[in-house]
C-alpha positions as CSV (number, residue, x, y, z in Angstrom):
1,X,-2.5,20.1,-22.4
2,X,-3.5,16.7,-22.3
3,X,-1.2,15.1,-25.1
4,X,1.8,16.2,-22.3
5,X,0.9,14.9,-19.1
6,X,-0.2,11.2,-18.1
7,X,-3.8,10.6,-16.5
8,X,-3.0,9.8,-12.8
9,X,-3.2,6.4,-12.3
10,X,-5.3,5.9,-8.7
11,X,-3.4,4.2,-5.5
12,X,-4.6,0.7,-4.6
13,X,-3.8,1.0,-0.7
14,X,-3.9,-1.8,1.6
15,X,-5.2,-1.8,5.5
16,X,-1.1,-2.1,6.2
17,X,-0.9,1.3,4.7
18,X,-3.4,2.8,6.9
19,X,-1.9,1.1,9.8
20,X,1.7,2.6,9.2
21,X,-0.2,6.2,8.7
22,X,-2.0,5.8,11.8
23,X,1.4,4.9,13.8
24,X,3.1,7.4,12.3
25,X,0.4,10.2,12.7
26,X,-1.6,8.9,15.5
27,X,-4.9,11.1,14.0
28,X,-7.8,9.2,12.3
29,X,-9.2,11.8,10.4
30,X,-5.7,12.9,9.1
31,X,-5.7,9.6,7.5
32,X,-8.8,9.2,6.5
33,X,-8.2,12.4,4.5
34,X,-4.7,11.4,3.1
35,X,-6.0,8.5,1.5
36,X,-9.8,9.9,0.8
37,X,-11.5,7.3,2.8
38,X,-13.9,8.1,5.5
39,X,-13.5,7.5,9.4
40,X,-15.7,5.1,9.8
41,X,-13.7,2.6,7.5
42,X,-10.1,4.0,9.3
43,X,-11.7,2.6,12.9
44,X,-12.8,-1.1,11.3
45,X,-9.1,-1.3,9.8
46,X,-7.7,-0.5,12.6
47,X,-9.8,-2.2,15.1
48,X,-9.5,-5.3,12.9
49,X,-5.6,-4.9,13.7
50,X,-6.2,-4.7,17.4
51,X,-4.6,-1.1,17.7
């Protein structure tokens, strides 16, 4: 099964990505979970933005 399918190739995201998901969800742990970081690391991101 491996021969037909790529191996995923992982998502570099940026603290602007976790900004947009926050505006647009307005729930830390949602995306914390999205992108598999923890909360702790959402709340510096976004606190470093001032939101």
């Amino acid at each position: 099964m491996e021969g037909l399918m790529n191996k995923p190739i992982p998502y570099e995201w940026t603290n602007e990505d976790i900004i947009k998901d926050y505006e647009k969800y307005k729930d830390k742990k949602k995306v914390a979970f999205i992108w598999g970081i923890s909360l702790k690391e959402v709340n510096e991101i976004l606190k470093q933005s001032k939101l």
